[in-house]
C-alpha positions as CSV (number, residue, x, y, z in Angstrom):
1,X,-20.8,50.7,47.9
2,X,-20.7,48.7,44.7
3,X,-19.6,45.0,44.8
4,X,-17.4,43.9,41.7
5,X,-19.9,41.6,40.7
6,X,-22.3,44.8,40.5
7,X,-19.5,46.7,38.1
8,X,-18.4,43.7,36.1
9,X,-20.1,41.4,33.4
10,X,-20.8,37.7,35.3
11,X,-18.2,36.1,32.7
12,X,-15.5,38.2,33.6
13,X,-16.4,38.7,37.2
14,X,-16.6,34.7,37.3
15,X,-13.0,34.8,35.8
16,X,-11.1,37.6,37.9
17,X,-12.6,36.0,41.5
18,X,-11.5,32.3,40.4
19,X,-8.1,34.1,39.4
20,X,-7.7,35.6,42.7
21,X,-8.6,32.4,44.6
22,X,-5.7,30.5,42.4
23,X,-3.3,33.2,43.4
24,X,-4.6,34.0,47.2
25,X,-4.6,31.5,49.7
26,X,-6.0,33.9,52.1
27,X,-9.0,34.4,49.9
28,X,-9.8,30.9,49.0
29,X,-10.6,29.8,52.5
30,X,-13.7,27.5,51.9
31,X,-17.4,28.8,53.4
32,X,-18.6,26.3,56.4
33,X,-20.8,23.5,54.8
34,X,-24.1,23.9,55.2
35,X,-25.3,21.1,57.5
36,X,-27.4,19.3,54.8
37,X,-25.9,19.6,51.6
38,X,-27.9,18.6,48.6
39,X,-26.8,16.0,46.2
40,X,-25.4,17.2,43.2
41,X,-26.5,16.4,40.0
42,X,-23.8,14.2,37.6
43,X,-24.5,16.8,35.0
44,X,-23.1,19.7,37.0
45,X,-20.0,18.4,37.7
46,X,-18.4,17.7,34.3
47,X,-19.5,18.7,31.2
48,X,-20.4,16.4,28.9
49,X,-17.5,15.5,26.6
50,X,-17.3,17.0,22.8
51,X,-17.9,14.9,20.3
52,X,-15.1,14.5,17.5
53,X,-16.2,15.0,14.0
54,X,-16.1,12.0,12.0
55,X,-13.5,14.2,10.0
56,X,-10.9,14.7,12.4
57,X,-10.8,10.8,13.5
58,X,-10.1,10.0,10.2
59,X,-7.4,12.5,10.1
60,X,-5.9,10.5,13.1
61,X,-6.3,7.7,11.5
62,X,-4.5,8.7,8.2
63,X,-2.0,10.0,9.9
64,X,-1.3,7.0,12.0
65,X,-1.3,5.1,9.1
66,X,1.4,7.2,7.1
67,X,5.1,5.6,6.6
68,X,7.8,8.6,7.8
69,X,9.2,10.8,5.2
70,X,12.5,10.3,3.9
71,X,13.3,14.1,4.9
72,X,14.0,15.4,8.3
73,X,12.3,18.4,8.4
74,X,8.9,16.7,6.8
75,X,9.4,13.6,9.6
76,X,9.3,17.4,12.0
77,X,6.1,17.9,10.2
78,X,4.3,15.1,10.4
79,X,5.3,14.3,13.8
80,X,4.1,17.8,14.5
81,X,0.6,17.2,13.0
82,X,0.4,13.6,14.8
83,X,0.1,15.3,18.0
84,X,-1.6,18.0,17.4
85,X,-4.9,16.1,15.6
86,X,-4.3,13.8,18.5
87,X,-5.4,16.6,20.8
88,X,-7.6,18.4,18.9
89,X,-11.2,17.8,20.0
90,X,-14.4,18.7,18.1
91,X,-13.8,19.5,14.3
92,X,-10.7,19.4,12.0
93,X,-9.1,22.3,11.5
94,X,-10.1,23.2,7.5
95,X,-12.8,21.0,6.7
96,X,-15.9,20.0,8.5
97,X,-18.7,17.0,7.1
98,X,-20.3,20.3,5.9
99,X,-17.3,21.5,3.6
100,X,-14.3,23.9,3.8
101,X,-14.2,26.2,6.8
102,X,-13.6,29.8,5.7
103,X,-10.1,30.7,7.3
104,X,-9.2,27.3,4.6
105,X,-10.1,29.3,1.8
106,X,-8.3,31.8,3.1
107,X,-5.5,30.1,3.7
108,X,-5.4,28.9,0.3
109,X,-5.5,32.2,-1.2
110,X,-2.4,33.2,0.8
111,X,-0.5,30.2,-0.5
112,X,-1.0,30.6,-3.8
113,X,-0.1,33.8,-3.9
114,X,3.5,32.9,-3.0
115,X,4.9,33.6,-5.7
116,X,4.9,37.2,-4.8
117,X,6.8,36.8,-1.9
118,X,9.9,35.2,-4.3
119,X,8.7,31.4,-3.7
120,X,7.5,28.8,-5.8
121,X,3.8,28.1,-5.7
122,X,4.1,25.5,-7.2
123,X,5.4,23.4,-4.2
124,X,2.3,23.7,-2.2
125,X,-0.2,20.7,-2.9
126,X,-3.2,22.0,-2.2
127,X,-7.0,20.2,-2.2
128,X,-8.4,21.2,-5.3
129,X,-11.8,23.6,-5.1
130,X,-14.6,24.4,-7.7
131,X,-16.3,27.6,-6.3
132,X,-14.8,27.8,-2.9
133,X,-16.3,23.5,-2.5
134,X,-14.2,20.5,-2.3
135,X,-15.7,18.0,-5.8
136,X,-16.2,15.1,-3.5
137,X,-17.4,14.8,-0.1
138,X,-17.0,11.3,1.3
139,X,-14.9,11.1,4.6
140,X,-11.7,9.8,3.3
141,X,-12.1,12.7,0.8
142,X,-12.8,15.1,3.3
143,X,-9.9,14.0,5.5
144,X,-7.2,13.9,2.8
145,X,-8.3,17.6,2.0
146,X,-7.8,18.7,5.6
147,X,-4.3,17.1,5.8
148,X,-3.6,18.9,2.2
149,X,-3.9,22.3,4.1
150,X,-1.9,21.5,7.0
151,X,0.7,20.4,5.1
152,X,1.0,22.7,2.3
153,X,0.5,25.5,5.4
154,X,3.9,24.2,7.4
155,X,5.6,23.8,4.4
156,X,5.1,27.4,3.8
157,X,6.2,28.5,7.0
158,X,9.3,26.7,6.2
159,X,10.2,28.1,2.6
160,X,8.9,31.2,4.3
161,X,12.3,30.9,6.4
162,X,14.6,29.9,3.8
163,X,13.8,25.8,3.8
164,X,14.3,25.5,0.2
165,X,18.2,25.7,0.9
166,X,18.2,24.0,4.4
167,X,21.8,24.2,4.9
168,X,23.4,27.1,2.7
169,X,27.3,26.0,4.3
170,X,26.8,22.3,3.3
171,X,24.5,22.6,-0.3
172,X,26.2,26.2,-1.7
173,X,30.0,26.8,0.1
174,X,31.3,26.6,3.4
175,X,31.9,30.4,3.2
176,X,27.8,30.5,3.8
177,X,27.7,30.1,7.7
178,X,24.3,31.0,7.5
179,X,20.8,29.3,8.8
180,X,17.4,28.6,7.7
181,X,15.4,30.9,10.9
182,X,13.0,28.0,11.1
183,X,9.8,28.4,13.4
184,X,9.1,24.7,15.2
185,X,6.1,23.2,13.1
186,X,4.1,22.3,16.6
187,X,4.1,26.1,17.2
188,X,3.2,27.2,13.3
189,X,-0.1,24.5,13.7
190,X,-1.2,25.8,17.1
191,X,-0.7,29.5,15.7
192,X,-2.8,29.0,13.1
193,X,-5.7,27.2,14.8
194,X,-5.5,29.9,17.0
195,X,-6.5,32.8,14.3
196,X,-9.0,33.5,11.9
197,X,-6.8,34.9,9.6
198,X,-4.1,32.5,8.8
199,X,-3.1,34.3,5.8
200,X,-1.6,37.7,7.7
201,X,-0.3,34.9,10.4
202,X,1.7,33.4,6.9
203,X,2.3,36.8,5.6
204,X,4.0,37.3,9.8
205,X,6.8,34.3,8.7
206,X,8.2,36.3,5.9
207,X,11.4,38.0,6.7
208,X,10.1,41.6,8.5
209,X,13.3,43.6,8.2
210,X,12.6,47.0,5.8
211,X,14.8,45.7,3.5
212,X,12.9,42.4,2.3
213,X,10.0,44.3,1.8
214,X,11.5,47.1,-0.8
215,X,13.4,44.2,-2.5
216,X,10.0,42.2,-2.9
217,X,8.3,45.3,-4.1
218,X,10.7,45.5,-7.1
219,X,10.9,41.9,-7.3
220,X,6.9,42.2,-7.9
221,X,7.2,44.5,-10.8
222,X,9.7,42.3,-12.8
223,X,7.3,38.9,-12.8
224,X,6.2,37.7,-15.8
225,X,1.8,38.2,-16.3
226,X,1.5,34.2,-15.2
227,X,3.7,34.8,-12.4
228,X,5.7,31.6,-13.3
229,X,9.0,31.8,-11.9
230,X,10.5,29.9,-14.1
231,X,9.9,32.4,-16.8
232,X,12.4,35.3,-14.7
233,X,14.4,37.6,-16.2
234,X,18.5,37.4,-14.7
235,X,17.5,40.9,-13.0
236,X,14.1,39.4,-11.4
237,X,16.4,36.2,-10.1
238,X,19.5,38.4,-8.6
239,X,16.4,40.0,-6.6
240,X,15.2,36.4,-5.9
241,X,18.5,35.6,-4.6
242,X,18.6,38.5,-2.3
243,X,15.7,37.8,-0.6
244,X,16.3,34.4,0.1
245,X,19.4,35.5,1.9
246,X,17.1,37.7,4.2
247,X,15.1,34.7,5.1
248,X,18.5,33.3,6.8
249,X,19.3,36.4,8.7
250,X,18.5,36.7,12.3
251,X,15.2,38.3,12.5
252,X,16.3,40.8,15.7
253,X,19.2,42.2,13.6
254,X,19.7,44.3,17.4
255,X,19.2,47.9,18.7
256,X,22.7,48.6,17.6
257,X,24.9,46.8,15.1
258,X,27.3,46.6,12.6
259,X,26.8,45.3,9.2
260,X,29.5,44.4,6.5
261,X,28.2,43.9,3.0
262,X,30.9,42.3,1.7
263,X,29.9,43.2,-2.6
264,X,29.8,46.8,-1.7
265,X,33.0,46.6,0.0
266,X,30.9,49.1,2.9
267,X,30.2,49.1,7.1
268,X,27.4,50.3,8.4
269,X,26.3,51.3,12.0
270,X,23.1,50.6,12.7
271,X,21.6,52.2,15.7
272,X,17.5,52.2,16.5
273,X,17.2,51.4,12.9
274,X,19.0,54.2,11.4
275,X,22.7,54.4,9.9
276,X,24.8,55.9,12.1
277,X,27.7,55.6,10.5
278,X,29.0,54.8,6.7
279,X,32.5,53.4,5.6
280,X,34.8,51.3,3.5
281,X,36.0,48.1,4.2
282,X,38.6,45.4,2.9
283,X,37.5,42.0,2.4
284,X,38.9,38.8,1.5
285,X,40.5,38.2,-1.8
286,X,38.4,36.0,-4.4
287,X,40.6,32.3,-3.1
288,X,40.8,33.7,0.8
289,X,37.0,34.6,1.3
290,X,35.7,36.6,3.9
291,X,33.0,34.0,5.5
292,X,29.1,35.4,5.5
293,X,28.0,35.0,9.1
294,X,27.1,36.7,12.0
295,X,27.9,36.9,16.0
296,X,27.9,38.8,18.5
297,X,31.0,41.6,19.5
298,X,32.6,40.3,22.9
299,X,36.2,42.5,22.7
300,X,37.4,45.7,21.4
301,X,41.5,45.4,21.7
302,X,43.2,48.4,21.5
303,X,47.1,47.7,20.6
304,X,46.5,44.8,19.8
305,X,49.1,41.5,19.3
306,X,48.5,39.6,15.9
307,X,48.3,35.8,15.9
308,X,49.2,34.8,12.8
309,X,46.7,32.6,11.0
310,X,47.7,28.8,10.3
311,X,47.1,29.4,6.8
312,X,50.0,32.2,6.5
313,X,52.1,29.9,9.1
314,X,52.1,26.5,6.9
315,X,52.4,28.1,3.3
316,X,54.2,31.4,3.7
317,X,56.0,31.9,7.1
318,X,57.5,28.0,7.0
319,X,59.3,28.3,3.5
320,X,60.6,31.5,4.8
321,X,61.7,29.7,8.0
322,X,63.6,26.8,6.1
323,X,65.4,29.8,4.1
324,X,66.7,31.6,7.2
325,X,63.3,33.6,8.9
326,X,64.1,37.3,7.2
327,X,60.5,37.9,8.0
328,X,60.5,37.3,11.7
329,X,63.3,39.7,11.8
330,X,61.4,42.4,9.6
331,X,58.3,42.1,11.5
332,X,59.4,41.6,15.1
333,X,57.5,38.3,14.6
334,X,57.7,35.5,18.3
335,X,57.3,32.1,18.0
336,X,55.4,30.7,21.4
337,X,54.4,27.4,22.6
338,X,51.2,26.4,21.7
339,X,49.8,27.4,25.3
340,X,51.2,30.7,24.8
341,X,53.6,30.4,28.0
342,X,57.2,30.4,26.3
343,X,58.8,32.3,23.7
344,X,61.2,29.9,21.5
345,X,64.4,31.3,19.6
346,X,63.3,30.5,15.8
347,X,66.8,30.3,14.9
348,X,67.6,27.2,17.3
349,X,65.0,25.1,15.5
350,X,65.2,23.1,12.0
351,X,62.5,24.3,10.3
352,X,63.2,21.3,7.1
353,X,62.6,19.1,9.8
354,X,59.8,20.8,12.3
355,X,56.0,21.4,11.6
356,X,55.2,25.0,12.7
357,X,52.0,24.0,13.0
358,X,53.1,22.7,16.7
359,X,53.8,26.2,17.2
360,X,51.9,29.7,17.3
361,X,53.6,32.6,15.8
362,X,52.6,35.8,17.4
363,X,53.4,39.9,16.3
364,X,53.6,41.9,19.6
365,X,52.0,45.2,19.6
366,X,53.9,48.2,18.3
367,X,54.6,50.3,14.8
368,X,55.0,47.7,12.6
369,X,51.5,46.1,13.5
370,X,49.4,44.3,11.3
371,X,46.7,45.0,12.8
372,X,46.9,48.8,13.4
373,X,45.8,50.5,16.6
374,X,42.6,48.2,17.6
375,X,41.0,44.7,16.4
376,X,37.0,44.0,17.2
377,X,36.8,40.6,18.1
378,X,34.0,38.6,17.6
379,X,34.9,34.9,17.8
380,X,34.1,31.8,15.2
381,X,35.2,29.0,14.1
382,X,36.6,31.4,10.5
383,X,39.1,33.3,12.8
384,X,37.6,36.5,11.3
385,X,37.6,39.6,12.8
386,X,37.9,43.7,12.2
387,X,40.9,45.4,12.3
388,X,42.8,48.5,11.9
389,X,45.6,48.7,9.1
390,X,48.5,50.7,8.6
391,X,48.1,49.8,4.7
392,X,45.4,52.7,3.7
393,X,46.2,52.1,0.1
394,X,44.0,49.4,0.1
395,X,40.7,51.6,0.6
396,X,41.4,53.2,-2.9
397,X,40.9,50.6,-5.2
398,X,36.9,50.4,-6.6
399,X,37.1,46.3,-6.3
400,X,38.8,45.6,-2.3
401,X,39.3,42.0,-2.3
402,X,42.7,42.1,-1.4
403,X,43.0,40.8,2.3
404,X,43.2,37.2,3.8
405,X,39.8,37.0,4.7
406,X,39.3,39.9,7.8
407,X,38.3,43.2,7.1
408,X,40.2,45.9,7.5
409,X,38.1,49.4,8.5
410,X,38.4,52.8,7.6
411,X,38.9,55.2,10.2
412,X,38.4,52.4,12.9
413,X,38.8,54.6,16.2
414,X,35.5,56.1,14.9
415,X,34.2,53.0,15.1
416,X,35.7,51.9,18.4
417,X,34.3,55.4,20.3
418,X,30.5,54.5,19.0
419,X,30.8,50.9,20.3
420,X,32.5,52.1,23.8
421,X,30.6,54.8,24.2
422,X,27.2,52.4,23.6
423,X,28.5,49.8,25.6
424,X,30.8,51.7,28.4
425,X,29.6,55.6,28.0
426,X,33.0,56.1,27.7
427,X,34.1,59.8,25.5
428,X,36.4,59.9,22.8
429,X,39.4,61.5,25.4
430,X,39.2,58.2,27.4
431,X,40.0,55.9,24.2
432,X,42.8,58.3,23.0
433,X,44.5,58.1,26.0
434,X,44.0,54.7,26.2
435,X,45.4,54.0,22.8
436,X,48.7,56.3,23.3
437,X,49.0,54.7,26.2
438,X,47.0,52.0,28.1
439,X,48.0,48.4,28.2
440,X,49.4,46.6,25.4
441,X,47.1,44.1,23.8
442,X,44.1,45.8,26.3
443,X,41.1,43.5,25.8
444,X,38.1,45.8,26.7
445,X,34.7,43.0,27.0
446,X,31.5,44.2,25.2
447,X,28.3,43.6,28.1
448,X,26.0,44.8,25.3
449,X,24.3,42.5,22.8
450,X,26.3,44.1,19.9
451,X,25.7,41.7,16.7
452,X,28.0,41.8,13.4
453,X,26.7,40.8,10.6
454,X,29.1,39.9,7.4
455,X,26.3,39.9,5.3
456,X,26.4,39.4,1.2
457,X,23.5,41.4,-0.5
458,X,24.4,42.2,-4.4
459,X,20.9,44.1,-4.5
460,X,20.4,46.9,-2.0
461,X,17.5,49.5,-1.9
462,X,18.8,53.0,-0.8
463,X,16.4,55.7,1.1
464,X,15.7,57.1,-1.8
465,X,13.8,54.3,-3.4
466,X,16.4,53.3,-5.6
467,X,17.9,49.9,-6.4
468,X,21.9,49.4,-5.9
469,X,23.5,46.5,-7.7
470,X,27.0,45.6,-6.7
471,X,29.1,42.4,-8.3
472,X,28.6,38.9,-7.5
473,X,32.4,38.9,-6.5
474,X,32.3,35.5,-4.7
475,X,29.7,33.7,-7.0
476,X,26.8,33.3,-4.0
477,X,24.2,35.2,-5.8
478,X,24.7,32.7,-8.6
479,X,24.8,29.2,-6.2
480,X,21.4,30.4,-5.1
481,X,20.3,31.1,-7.7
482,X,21.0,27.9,-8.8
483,X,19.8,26.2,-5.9
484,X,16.2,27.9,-6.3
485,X,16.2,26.8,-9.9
486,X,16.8,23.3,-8.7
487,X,20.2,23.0,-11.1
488,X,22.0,21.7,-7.7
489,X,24.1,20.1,-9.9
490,X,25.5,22.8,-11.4
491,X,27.1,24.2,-8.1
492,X,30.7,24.9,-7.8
493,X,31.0,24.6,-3.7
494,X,34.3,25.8,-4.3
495,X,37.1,24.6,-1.1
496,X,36.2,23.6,2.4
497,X,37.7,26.8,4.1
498,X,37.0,24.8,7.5
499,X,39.2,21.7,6.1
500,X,43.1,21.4,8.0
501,X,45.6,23.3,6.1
502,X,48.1,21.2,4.7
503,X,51.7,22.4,3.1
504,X,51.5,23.0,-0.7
505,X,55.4,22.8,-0.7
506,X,58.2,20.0,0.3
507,X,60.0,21.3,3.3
508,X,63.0,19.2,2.4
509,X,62.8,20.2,-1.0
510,X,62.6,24.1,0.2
511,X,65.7,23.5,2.5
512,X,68.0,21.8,-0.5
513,X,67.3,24.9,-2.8
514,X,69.4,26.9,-0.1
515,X,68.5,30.2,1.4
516,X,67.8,33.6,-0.6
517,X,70.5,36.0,-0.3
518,X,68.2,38.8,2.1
519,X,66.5,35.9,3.5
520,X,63.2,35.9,2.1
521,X,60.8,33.8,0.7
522,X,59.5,34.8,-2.5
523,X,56.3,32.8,-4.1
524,X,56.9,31.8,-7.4
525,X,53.5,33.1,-8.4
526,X,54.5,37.1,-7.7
527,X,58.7,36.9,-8.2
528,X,58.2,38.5,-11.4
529,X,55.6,41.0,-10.9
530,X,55.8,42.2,-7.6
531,X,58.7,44.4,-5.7
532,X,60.4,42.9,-2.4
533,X,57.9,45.2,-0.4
534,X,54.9,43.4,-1.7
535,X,56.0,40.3,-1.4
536,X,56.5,40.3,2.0
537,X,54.0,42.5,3.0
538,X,51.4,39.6,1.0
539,X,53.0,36.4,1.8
540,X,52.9,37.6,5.7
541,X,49.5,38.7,5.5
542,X,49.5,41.9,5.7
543,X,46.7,41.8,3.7
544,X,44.9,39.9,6.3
């Protein structure tokens, strides 16, 4: 019989036997000694060590030398490159006492080419070559060249992930909850000293969902000949725009999801990459935004109870309070403790002289629900979520801005049987029954990774090839614009949505007026436009 150092090359052979032996103790029992062992030679038992090229100890050097960057994310950078030149043994990276390696010019050729992938080339300071050679050739030169590639290299992994806007909620609007998906520069350096093609590994750091790449394929077709972005047309910067929003998405979007785009005012199910399902949706109005984030689904709640949101509490429930609380008897609305555990008589309180805001106010399940027959919770600091709605008026209208920030879903049961029936393999008789009669408030847990994504694209391209434009309703398409233009300046952040709400009236000064004849509060803003119904209906939040 054949040994396996008889059917294996020496190398490998050498490499699966030492394997085993790590991983065997049985097998690595040591052979008896001989009983004259020979002396072994120094030379045999380490190798002698690699010489560093005058290059790369420079580089050390330099880098040593350099004072920290005012920026965070280049003090990441060069602490990144600190340690890994500090490790590296042999030759730099790019450049060698004999000139550029290959994979640099390479890599330069990937850089500047990123203007095609809707950055700016012009950010990346690269060593300057006359054909394919570096102009001077002294060590310092030499080791300023390969620091130039490193550095122009992480910083395109970092635009390559959205780094020109670092922190959309803080430089655009709160209403961004969104994230740069950065890649840790120590791992972007050791991945490219690892290849020998460092241009596909920058090409890998560009958003890789389907949708990037058919927006950057019509996004190539409207640059200008010099491929200056500064020369784009408005069309080529909305496309601009929407691809630097897909450089802050999560990059596993999930097997199965549910994705809001909030300008077209449409849900989609996504399942294994194909729609699944197709629908309307209400968002927020234009001064109540519906927040652009994602998380993932942990409850469906079939008949479900509606806490109402502080904002409605302070500025439209309280004046209706002080005027005698017609609303809590039209709605069947409770006011509760703050831990939920007692139910307080709103009519034995002095609402001129109490702050709600020590209180929660809650609508029990039932008919007159705000919320419809089931809410899918996924929880934030927005209070956001998706609901049913007894309102299906609002699905009519071409523009649907007209909630208080949640979105309210057509033909939601629909969606509730796909979840549950990914997530439990339940069938659509089980969540009937449960909805005519399970428990009230029923909070079903989601064990599945289910992501929703309120997402805000203006430019969409469909199966067909074609490219869907849909309004810039909340002004984001034009703040990042702006941003990638560099006219920060110019950005209108709009309110902090996150900031306590305070009272825009005078409780006092609400009480002295006296109370309306039926009880209700009527905003100034609507008393002469709207009927009674609407009134209500908006100050409560119905809308919400």
């Amino acid at each position: 019989m054949k040994s396996l150092k008889d059917l294996l090359p020496g190398s490998l052979t050498a490499v699966l036997i030492g394997g085993l032996l790590m991983v065997s103790p049985a097998l690595a029992d040591d052979p008896p000694a001989p009983a004259e062992a020979a002396p072994v030679p120094p030379a045999a038992i380490a190798a002698p060590a690699v010489q560093d090229d005058a290059v790369l100890m420079a580089v050390r050097t330099k880098l040593a030398a350099e004072p920290a960057a005012d920026d965070e994310r280049d003090r990441k950078d060069q602490t990144a490159l600190t340690d890994f030149y500090k490790d590296r043994h042999g030759e730099a990276l790019w450049v060698t006492a004999s000139g550029v390696k290959p994979e640099a010019k390479t890599l330069a050729t990937e850089i500047e080419n990123a203007d095609a992938y809707g950055l700016d080339a012009a950010r990346f300071k690269l060593p300057n070559l006359v054909n394919g050679a570096l102009t001077a050739t002294d060590t310092d030169s030499l080791a300023a060249a390969e620091m130039q590639f490193s550095k122009a290299a992480l910083l395109y992994a970092r635009d390559a992930r959205g780094g020109r806007i670092p922190d959309p909620a803080e430089m655009l609007t709160t209403n961004l909850d969104r994230r740069p998906q950065w890649i840790e520069p120590k791992v972007v350096i050791e991945a490219l000293a690892a290849t020998h093609e460092p241009d596909a590994y920058l090409r890998s750091l560009q958003p890789q969902q389907p949708q990037f790449e058919k927006l950057r394929q019509i996004y190539l077709t409207m640059l200008p000949k010099d491929r200056k972005p500064g020369k784009l047309s408005p069309a080529a910067k909305r496309i601009r725009a929407n691809m630097e929003m897909w450089r802050w998405m999560w990059p596993n979007m999930g097997d199965f999801y549910v994705l809001n785009n909030i300008p077209e005012y449409m849900q989609y199910v996504y399942k294994d990459g194909q729609i699944i399902r197709s629908e309307k949706i209400v968002v927020g109005l234009l001064d109540k935004q519906t927040t652009i984030f994602s998380r993932p689904l942990k409850y469906v709640v079939l008949r479900p109870a509606w806490r109402v949101p502080e904002s409605i509490m302070v500025n439209e429930l309280w004046p209706n309070l002080i005027r005698g609380g017609g609303m809590m008897r039209q709605y069947g609305l409770q006011i509760v403790t703050k831990n939920g555990q007692r139910a307080v008589d709103y009519r034995s309180i002095d609402w001129a002289t109490s702050d709600i805001r020590n209180y929660d106010v809650i609508q029990p399940p039932g008919p007159k629900s705000v919320l419809g027959h089931v809410k899918f919770s996924f929880p934030s600091q927005h209070t956001i979520y998706m609901h049913d709605t007894p309102d299906k008026w609002m699905f009519k209208p071409a523009q649907r801005t007209l909630s208080h920030g949640c979105l309210r879903v057509w033909k939601p049961m629909q969606l509730a049987e796909l979840i549950l029936k990914e997530d439990k393999g339940w069938d659509p008789e089980k969540i009937a029954e449960l909805d005519r009669s399970g428990p009230l408030n029923n909070e079903i847990p989601i064990t599945k990774e289910i992501p929703i994504h309120l997402v805000y694209f203006t430019a969409w391209v469909g199966e067909d090839g074609k490219l869907k434009t849909f309004g810039d309703v909340y002004g984001h398409e034009k703040r990042v614009t702006q941003a990638l233009d560099g006219q920060w300046q110019k950005i209108n952040k709009g309110r902090d949505h996150l900031a306590p709400v305070e009272p825009s009236f005078n409780p006092s000064a609400v009480a002295a007026r006296g109370q309306n004849i039926d009880g209700e509060y009527v905003p100034s803003s609507k008393r002469k436009s709207a009927n009674v119904g609407d009134i209500i209906g908006n100050a409560l939040g119905l809308s919400y």
